[in-house]
VOBA-769142 format. One line per 2 residues: for each residue x, y, z of C-alpha. Coordinates in pm, whole numbers, plus 50000, padded with zeros to 5 digits. Layout:
! VOBA-769142
X:Y:Z | ...
***
This chain:
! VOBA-769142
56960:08934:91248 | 57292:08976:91036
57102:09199:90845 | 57010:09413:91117
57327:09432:91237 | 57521:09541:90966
57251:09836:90895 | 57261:09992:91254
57640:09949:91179 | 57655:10108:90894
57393:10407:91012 | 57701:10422:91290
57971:10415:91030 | 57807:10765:90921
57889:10904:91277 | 58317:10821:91275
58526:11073:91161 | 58814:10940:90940
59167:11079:90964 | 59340:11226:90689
59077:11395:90483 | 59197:11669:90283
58911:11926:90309 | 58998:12028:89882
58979:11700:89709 | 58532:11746:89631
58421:12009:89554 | 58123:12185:89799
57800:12291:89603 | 57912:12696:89547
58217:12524:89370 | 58001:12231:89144
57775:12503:89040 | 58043:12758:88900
58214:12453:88745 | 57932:12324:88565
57896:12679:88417 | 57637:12840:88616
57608:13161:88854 | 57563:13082:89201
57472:13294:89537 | 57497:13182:89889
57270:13306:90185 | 57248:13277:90583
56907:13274:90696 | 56846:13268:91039
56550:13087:91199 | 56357:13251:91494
56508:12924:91748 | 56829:13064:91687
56951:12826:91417 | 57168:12954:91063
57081:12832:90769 | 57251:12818:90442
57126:12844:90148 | 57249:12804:89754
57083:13003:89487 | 57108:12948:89095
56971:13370:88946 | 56986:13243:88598
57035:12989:88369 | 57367:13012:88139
57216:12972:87776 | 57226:13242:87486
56849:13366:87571 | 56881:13297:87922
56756:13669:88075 | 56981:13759:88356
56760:14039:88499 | 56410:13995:88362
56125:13897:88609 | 56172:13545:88630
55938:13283:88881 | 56106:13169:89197
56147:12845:89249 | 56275:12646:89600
56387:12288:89612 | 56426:12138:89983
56626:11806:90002 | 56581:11491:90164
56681:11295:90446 | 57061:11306:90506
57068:11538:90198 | 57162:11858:90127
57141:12118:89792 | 57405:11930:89619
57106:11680:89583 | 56962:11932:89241
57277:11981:89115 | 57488:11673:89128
57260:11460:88843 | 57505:11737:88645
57453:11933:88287 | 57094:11847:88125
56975:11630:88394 | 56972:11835:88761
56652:12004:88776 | 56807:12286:88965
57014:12364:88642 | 56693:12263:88446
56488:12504:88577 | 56724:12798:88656
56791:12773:88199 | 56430:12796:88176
56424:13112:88349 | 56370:13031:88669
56519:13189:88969 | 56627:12848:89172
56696:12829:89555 | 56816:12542:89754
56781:12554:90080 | 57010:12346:90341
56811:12187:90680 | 56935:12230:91054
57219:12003:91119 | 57318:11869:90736
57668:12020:90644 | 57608:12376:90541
57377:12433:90829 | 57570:12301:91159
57665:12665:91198 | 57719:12818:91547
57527:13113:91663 | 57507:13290:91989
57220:13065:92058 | 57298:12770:91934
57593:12537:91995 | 57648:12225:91738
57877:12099:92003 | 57623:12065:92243
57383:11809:92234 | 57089:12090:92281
57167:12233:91925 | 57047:11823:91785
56728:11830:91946 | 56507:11855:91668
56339:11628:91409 | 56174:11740:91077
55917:11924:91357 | 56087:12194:91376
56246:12201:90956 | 55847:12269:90893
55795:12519:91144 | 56077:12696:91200
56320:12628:90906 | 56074:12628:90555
55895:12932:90702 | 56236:13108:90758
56375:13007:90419 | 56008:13096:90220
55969:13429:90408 | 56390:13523:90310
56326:13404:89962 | 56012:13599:89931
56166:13952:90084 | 56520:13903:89890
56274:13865:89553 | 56003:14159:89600
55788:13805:89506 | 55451:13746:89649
55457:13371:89563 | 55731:13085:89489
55675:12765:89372 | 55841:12443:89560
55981:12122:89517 | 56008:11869:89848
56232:11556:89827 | 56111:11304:90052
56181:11472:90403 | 56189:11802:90234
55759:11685:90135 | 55726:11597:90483
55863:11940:90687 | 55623:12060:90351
55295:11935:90478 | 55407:12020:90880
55464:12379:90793 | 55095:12391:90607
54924:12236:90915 | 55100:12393:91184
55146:12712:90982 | 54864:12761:90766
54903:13133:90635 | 55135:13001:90381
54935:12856:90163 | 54907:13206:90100
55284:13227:89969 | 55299:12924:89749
55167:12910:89376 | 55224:12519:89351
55445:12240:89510 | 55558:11921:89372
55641:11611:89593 | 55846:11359:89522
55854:11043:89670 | 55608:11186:89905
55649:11100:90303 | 55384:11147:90593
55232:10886:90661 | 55526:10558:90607
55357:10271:90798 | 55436:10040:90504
55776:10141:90434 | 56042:09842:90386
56316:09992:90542 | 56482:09790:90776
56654:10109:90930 | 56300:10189:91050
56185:09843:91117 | 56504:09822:91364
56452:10120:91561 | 56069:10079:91586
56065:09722:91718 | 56341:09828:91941
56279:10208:91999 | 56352:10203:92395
56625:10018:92366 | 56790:10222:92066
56734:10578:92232 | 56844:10415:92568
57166:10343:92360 | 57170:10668:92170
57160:10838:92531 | 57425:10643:92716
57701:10717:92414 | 57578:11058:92370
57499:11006:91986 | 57243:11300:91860
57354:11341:91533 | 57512:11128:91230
57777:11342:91080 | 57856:11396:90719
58036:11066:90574 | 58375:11236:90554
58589:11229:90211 | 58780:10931:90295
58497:10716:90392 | 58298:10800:90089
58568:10721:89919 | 58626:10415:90139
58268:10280:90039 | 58275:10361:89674
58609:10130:89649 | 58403:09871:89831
58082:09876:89657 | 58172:09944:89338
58517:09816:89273 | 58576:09526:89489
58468:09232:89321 | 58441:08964:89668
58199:09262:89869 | 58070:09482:89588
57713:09246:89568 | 57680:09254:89959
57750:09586:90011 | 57527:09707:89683
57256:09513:89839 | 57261:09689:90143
57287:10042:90007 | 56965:09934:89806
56803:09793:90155 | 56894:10097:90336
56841:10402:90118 | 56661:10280:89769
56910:10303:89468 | 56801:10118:89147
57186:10049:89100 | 57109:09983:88675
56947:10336:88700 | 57227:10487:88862
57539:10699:88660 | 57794:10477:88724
58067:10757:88632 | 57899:10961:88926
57880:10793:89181 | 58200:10932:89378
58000:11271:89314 | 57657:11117:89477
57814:10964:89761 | 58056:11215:89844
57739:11397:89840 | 57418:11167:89986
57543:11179:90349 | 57485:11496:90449
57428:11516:90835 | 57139:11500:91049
56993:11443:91380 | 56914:11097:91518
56598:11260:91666 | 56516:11278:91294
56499:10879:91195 | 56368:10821:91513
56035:11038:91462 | 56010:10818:91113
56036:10542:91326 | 55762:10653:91543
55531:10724:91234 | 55555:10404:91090
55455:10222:91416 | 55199:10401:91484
55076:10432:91126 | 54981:10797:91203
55156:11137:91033 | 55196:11320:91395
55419:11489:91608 | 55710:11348:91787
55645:11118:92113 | 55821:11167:92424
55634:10954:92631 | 55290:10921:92827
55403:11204:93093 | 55618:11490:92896
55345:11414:92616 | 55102:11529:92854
55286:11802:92968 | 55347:11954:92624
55062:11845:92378 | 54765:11777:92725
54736:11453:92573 | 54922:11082:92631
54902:11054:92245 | 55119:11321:92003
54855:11518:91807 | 54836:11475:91436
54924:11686:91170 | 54654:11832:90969
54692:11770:90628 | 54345:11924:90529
54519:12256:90550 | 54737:12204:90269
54507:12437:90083 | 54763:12462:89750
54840:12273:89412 | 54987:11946:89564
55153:11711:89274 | 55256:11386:89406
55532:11179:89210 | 55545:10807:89341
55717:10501:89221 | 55647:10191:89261
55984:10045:89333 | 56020:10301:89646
56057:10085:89998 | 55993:10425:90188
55806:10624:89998 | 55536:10309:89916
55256:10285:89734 | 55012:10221:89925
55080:10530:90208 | 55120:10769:89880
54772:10683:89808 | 54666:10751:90146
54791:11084:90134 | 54627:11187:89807
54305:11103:89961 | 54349:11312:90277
54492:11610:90047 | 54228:11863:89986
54409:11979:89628 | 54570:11710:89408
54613:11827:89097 | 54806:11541:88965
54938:11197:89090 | 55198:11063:88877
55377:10732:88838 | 55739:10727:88733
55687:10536:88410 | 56013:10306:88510
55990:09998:88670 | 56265:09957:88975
56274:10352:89012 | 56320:10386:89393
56329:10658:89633 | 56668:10841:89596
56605:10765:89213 | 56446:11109:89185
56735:11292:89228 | 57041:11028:89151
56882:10860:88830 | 57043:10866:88496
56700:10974:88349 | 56569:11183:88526
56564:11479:88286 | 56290:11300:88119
56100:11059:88385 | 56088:11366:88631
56204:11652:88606 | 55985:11757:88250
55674:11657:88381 | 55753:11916:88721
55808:12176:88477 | 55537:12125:88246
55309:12150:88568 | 55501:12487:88647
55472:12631:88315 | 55095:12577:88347
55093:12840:88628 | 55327:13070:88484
***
């Protein structure tokens, strides 16, 4: 019960602004990728729901025979839950596949999802002060947001095809946009998921456990205080819970343990001289609509669209039952990279979503034993566990 407690109080800690944050002292992902040597572009798509997106692109590498204008693949990379693009840059030099790929001649673009930090914009439409603007789960990333982004991409490049990599939530608005959307299979060469997420019924996440066993309750809460999103942990916390978990001998094991519980760190893994980077960086923003369909999923043990009850289900689906996504009509390359230390991203669900996709061209295991699920983009090895093998699978279709 403790337990419990402190991890809906720490999912609300992400939610409080802190007072005295001085908006310079980190530097925002246009800024990390011109210091780290790189050139960077930034772009506002807009969705057709009305919604501005944001998104970070790398041209071209910054090495000697790195072409700056020579016909180069295009590659996207889509964050996870909470994330944002920072998430394939902030590994750093030689180990951020972002930079990995763009000096390999790559033309790399990172998109940002409604409601994290670079995409809580306001348009005539919508309002991110109004609790309309945060009604959306990963739904409406796959069909409104990915298609946006691809179709942007696709125009801005004069390409025909791009190849993509999805981060946990950024595989599952993936494999909604090829069901719901099936024409683009026509528009992607290959895509690459790590720690894979649709169907998450044996996740050990007690985030999820708590607000499936108590789902009425929690969005009966969520309603009465108004809470539809969980903002971006401000400087000052981050810094707040780096202190604690890292430097403070009496709480750093509790509060470690937790972070592991919660969002799947292996903590030996982990850079120890970036962490102020990753978690000034990790909490990005989202909806609470967003963990809640996840919720919903892993109850029900089904990869389908979000439930709002026996009578509005009827009246928008005809049905008392959300209708399931249909992963058949991920027609593409799929590669699936699992681990086996991942509580969200388990086993056991990875394997039942290589057996329902139509086109697996590889399933690989992270030869590491405790890599977990943020491991694939925060791990001090990932140049090697993860991010060669997605280019060697690239370079094969290039």
């Amino acid at each position: 019960m403790v337990m419990k407690l402190c991890i809906i109080l720490f999912a609300l800690a992400l939610h409080v602004e802190v007072n005295g944050d001085n908006p310079d002292t980190f530097l925002e992902v246009p800024g990390m990728i011109v210091h780290d040597g790189y050139p960077q572009e930034t772009y506002r798509v807009m969705t057709e729901d009305g919604y501005a997106l944001t998104v970070h692109r790398i041209p071209h590498g910054r090495g000697v025979g790195n072409c700056t204008d020579c016909d180069k693949p295009v590659v996207v990379l889509d964050h996870g839950l909470f994330g944002s693009s920072s998430n394939w840059i902030f590994a750093g030099v030689n180990s951020a596949l972002g930079y990995m790929l763009a000096d390999r001649n790559y033309d790399v673009w990172m998109p940002n999802t409604r409601g994290n930090v670079y995409s809580t914009i306001y348009t005539p439409r919508r309002d991110p002060r109004t609790k309309e603007f945060w009604d959306f789960s990963w739904h409406e990333g796959g069909i409104y947001d990915m298609p946006a982004t691809i179709d942007y991409i696709l125009e801005k490049t004069g390409k025909k095809k791009i190849f993509y990599v999805g981060h946990s939530m950024g595989t599952t608005m993936f494999y909604v946009m090829m069901s719901q959307r099936p024409e683009y299979n026509d528009k992607v060469a290959a895509m690459v998921s790590l720690a894979p997420i649709a169907f998450v019924n044996h996740a050990r996440i007690g985030l999820l456990s708590v607000f499936a066993d108590h789902s009425s309750l929690v969005n009966s809460l969520l309603d009465l205080i108004g809470l539809t999103q969980l903002k971006p942990m401000s400087h000052m916390l981050s810094k707040i819970v780096t202190t604690l978990c890292f430097e403070t001998p009496m709480i750093s094991d509790v509060c470690q343990k937790l972070i592991i519980s919660v969002f799947g760190f292996d903590l030996i893994g982990l850079n120890q001289t970036l962490i102020p980077v990753y978690f000034n960086n990790m909490f990005s923003g989202s909806s609470t609509k967003q963990i809640m369909h996840y919720a919903q999923i892993f109850k029900s043990g089904r990869f389908c669209q979000y439930d709002y009850g026996l009578i509005d289900n009827l009246i928008r689906y005809h049905s008392i039952h959300p209708p399931s996504y249909n992963i058949s009509e991920v027609k593409i390359p799929v590669a699936l990279f699992y681990a086996d230390g991942d509580k969200f991203g388990d086993v056991i669900d990875v394997k039942k979503l290589y057996k329902k996709l139509p086109n697996v061209i590889k399933l690989f295991k992270v030869p590491y034993s405790g890599f977990s699920h943020q491991d694939f983009v925060t791990h001090k090895y990932i140049a090697t566990l993860v991010n060669k093998p997605i280019i060697d699978i690239f370079e094969s279709y290039t």
